[in-house]
C-alpha positions as CSV (number, residue, x, y, z in Angstrom):
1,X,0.0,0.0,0.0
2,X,1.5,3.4,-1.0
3,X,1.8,6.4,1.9
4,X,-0.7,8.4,-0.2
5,X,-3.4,5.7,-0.2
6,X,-2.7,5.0,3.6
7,X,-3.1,8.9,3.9
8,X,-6.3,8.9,2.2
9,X,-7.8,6.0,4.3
10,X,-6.6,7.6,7.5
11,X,-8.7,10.8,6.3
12,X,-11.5,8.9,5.8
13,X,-11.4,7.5,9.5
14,X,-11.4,11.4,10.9
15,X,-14.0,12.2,8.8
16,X,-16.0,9.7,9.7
17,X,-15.4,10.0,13.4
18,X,-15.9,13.9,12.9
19,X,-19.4,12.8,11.7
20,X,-19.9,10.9,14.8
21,X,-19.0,13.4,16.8
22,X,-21.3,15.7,15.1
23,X,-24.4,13.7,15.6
24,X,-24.1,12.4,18.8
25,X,-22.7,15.2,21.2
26,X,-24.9,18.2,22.1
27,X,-24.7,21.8,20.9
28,X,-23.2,20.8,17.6
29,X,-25.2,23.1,14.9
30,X,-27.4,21.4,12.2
31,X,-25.9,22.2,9.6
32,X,-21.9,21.6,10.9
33,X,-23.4,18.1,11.5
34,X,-24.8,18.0,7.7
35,X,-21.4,19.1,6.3
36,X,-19.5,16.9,8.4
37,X,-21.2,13.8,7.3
38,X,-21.5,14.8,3.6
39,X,-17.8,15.0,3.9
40,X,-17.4,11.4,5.5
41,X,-20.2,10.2,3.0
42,X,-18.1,11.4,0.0
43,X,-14.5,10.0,1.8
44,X,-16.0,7.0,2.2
45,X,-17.6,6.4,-1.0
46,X,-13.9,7.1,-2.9
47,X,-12.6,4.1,-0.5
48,X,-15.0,1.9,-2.0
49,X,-14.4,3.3,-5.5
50,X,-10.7,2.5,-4.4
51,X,-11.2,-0.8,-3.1
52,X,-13.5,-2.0,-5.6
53,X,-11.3,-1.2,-8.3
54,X,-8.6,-3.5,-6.1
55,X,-11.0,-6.3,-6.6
56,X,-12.1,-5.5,-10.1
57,X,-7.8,-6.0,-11.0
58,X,-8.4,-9.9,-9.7
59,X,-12.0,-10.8,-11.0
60,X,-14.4,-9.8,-13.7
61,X,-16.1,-6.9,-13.9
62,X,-19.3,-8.2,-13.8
63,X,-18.5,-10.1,-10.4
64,X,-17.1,-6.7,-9.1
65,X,-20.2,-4.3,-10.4
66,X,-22.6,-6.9,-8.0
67,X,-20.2,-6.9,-5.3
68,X,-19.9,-3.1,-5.2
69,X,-23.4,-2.0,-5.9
70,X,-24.7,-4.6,-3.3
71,X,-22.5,-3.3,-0.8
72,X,-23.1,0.9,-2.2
73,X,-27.1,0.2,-1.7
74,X,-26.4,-0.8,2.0
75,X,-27.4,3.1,3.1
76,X,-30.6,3.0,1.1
77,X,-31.8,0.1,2.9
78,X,-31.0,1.5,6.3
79,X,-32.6,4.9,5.6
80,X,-35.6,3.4,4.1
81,X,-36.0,1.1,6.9
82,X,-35.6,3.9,9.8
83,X,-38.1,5.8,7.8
84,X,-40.5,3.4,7.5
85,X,-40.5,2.7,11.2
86,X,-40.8,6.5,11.4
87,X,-43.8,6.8,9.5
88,X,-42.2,8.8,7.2
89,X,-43.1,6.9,4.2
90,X,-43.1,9.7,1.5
91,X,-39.4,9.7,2.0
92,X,-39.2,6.4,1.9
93,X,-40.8,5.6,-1.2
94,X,-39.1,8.9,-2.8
95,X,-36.0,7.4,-1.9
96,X,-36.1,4.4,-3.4
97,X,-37.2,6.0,-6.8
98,X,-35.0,8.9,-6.5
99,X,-32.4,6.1,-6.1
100,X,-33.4,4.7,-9.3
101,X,-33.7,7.8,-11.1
102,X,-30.2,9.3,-9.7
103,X,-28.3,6.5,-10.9
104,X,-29.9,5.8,-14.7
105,X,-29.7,9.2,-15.0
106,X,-27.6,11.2,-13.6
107,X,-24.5,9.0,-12.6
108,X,-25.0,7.1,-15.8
109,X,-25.0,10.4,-17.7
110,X,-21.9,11.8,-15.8
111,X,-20.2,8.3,-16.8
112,X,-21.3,8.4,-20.4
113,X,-19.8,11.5,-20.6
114,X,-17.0,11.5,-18.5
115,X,-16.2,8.1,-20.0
116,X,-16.7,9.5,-23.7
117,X,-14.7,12.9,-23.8
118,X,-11.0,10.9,-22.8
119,X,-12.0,8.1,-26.1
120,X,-10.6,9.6,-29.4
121,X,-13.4,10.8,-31.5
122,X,-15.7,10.9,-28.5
123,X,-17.0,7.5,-28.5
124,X,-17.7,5.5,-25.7
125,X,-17.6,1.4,-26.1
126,X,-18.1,-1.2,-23.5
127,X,-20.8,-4.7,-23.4
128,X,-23.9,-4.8,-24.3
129,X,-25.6,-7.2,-22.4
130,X,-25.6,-5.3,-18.9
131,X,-27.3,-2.2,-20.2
132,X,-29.8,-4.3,-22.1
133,X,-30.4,-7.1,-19.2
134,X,-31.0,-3.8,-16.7
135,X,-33.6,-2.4,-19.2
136,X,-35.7,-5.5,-19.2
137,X,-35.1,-5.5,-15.6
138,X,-36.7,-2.2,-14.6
139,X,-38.9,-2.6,-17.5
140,X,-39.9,-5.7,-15.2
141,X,-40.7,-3.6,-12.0
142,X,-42.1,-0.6,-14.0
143,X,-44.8,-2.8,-15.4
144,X,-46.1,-4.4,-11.7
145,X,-45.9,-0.6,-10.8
146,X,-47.9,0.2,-13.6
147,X,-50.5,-2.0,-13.4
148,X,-50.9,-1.1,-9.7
149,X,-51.4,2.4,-10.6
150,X,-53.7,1.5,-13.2
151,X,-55.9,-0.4,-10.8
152,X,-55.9,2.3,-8.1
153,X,-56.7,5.0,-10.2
154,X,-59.9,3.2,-11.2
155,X,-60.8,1.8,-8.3
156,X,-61.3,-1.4,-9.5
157,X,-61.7,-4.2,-7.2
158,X,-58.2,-5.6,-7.1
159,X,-57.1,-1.7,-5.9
160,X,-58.8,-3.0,-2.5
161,X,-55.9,-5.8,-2.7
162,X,-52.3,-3.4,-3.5
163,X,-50.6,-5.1,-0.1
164,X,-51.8,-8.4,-1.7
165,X,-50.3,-7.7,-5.0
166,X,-47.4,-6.2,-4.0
167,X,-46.1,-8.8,-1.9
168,X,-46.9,-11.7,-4.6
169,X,-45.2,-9.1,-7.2
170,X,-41.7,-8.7,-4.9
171,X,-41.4,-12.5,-4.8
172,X,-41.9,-12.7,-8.4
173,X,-39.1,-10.2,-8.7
174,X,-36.7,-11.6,-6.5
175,X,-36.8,-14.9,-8.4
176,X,-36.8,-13.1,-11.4
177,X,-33.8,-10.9,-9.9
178,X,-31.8,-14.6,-8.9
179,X,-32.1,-16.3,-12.3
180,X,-30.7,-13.1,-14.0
181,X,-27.8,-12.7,-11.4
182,X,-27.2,-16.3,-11.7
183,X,-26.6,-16.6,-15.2
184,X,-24.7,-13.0,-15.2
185,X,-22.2,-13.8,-12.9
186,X,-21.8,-17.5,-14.6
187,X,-21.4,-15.6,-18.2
188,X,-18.8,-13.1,-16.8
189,X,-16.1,-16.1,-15.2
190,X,-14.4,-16.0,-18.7
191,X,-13.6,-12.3,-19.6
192,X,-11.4,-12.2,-15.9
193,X,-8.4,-11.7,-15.9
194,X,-8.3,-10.5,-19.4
195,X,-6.3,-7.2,-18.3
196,X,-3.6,-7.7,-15.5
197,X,-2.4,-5.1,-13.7
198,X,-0.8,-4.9,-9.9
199,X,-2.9,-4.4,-7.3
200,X,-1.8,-1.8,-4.6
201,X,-3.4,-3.7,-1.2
202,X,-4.1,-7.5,-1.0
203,X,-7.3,-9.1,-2.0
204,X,-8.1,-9.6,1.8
205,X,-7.1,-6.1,2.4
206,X,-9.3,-4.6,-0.5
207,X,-12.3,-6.7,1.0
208,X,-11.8,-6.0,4.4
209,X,-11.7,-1.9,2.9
210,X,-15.0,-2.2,0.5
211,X,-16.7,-4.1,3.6
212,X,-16.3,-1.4,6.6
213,X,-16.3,1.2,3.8
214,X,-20.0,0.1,2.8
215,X,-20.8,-0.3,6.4
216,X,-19.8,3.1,7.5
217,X,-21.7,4.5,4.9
218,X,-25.0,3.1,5.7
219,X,-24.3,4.6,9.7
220,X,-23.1,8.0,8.0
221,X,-26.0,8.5,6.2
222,X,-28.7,7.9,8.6
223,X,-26.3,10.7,10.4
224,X,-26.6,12.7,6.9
225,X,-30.4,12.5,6.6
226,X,-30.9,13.1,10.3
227,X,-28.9,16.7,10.2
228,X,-31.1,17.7,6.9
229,X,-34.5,17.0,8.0
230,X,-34.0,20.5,9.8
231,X,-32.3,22.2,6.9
232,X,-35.3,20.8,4.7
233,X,-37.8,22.4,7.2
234,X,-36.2,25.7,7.3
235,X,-35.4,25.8,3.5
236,X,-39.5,24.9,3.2
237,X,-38.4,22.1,0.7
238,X,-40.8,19.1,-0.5
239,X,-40.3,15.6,0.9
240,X,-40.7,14.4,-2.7
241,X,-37.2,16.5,-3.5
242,X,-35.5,15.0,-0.1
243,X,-35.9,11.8,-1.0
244,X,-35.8,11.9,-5.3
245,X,-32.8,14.6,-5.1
246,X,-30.8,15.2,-1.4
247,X,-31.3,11.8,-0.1
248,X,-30.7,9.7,-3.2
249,X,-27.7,11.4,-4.0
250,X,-26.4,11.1,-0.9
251,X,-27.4,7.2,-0.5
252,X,-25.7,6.6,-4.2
253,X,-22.7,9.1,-3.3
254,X,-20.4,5.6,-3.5
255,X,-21.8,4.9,-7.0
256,X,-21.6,8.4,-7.8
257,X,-18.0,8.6,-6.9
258,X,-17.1,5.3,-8.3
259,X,-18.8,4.9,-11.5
260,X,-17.1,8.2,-12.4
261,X,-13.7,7.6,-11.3
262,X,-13.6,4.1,-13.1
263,X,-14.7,6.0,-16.2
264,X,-11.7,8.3,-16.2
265,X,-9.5,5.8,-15.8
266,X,-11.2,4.1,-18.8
267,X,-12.3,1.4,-17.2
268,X,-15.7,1.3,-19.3
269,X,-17.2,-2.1,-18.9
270,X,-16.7,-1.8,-14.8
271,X,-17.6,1.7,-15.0
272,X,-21.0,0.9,-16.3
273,X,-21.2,-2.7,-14.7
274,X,-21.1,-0.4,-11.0
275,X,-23.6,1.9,-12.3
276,X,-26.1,-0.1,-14.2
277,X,-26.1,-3.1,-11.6
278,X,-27.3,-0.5,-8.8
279,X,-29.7,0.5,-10.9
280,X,-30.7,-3.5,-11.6
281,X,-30.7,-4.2,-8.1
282,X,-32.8,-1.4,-6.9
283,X,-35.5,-1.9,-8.9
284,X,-35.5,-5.7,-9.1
285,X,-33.8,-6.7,-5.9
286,X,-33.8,-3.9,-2.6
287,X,-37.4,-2.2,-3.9
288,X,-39.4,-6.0,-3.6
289,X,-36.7,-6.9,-0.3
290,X,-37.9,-3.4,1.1
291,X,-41.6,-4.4,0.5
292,X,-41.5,-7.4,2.2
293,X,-39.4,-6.1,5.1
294,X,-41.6,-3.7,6.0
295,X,-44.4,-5.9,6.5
296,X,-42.7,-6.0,10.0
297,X,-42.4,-2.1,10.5
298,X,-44.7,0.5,11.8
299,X,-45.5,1.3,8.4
300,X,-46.1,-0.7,5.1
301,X,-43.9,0.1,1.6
302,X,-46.0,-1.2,-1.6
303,X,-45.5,-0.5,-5.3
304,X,-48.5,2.0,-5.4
305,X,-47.1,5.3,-6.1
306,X,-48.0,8.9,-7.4
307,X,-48.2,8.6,-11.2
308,X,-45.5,10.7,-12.3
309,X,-42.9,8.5,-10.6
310,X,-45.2,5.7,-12.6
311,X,-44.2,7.5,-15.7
312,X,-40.4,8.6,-14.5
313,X,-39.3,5.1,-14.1
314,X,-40.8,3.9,-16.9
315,X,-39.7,6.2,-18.9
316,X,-36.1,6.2,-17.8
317,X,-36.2,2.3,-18.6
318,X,-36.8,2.8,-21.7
319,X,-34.5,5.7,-22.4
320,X,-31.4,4.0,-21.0
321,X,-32.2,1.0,-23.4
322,X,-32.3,3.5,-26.2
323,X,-28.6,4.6,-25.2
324,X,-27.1,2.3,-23.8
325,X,-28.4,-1.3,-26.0
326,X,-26.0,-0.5,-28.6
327,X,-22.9,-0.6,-26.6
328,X,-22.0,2.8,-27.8
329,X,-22.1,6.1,-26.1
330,X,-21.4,9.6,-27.2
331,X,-21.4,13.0,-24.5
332,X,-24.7,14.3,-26.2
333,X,-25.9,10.9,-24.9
334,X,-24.9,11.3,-21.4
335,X,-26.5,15.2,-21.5
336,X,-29.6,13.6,-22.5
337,X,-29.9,11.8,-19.6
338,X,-28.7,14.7,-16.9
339,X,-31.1,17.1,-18.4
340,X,-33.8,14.3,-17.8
341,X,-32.9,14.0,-13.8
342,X,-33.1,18.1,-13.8
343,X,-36.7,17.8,-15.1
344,X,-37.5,15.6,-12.8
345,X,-35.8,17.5,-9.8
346,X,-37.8,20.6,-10.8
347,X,-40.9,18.3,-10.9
348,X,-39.8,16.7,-7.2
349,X,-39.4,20.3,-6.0
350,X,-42.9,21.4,-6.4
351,X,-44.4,17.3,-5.2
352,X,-45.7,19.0,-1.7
């Protein structure tokens, strides 16, 4: 391990324990606490950008994009769970979708372009079966969550039944969710090891790193959201904008970090393995988990929601498959799909 990286991790220690410290001890001011702990949430999320390229050196990237994104989605669990129990489940469901949306668009726009502007001629290359397998994914989820919000909007009999529905419809996903990841992770054994390069820590180091890295995170943002809920209440903002904008970006600030980072170093097909199997596993995999978790919590998640989420997710399902099927990806591309999560952020702002 090099003095510089062993600097960096050390800084991410303070900063986390500085977040701590604003949290828990008395007379510390709001919004000292918020900035502290978007500064451990952003340190933190570069040592699993850092680790997780350690592993992605050893194995595929396919392997590595599941391994990272399972352990980046850790802090959307925990603060959908906590708000949940708090009854607070505008923000909850917000911040699920808001996860969605923040990755397939925004990240996977920064990516796109970041990823784009160091090829010559602009052009972005990489596999196509992720970005095609995570369309038909969240095309999956979008249609239960479309046909629940058909069926509620009429009032038709089975609208009497959404708990029902929506717990037979998270099984179905999750089974769905297991076949695909199955068969993913099977089809990417052969590509590793294709480009070797030495790793800085050892394997056992780099896990040890991405593991109390993703685990810090899901403490620091519940710390994060905590500190905000007063800065939202004085700034007079929406719920809907906490949880599709502020909270989501926090929650994905290790895919954020990561998925850009690995682009610049033109690492494409991990780059977009990170960001696209977040997106995957939100929608197909912690969204249904969620929904049957909280059939133990003081309040119930379901896939009934407003209908211009209905239409945001659906419609960001199919634009990334317009994008991203081809394998191909140009800065215009990316743009596309930033200006999209701006709309919708304008559109979350005024969701009182």
């Amino acid at each position: 391990m090099t003095r510089t990286t062993r600097t960096l991790l050390a800084l991410v220690v303070l900063l986390a324990a500085a977040a701590a410290v604003g949290r828990y001890l008395s007379g510390i001011p709001d919004i000292v606490a918020f900035i502290l702990a978007a500064l451990a949430l952003a340190g933190l999320a570069w040592a699993v950008s850092f680790s997780t390229e350690q592993v992605g050196i050893r194995v595929g990237p396919g392997v590595t994009g599941v391994l990272q994104s399972t352990v980046g989605n850790l802090p959307e669990f925990f603060v959908v769970i906590f708000a949940l129990q708090a009854g607070e489940t505008v923000v909850a469901e917000t911040a699920i979708i808001g996860s969605i949306l923040v990755n397939a668009l925004l990240v996977l726009g920064l990516v796109l372009i970041v990823g784009s502007l160091r090829e010559p001629g602009g052009l972005m290359r990489f596999s196509k079966r992720l970005p095609v397998d995570t369309a038909t994914l969240l095309l999956t989820s979008s249609l239960t969550i479309v046909l629940i919000a058909i069926v509620t909007s009429r009032h038709d009999p089975a609208s009497h039944h959404i708990r029902v529905i929506s717990v037979v419809g998270s099984v179905a996903m999750l089974i769905v969710y297991s076949i695909w990841l199955n068969q993913y992770l099977r089809a990417d054994r052969a590509p590793a090891g294709a480009e070797r390069e030495s790793p800085q820590i050892a394997m056992r180091t780099a896990l040890a790193v991405l593991a109390v890295a993703g685990a810090g995170s899901a403490f620091v943002s519940d710390w994060f959201v905590h500190a905000l809920q007063p800065t939202i209440n004085q700034l007079g903002l929406s719920q809907a904008f906490a949880g599709i904008v502020i909270v989501a970006i926090a929650g994905n600030a290790v895919e954020n970090v990561a998925g850009i980072y690995l682009a610049h170093r033109g690492k494409h097909d991990l780059a977009i393995s990170v960001v696209k199997n977040s997106v995957a596993q939100i929608a197909a995999f912690l969204y249904p988990l969620l929904v049957l978790v909280s059939q133990l919590t003081k309040t119930h998640l379901s896939f009934s929601l407003q209908p211009v989420w209905v239409g945001a997710l659906l419609g960001t399902a199919l634009l990334i498959w317009q994008i991203t099927g081809d394998g191909e990806a140009t800065p215009f591309e990316g743009a596309a799909l930033i200006a999209m999560y701006v709309v919708l952020a304008v559109v979350a702002a005024y969701e009182f």
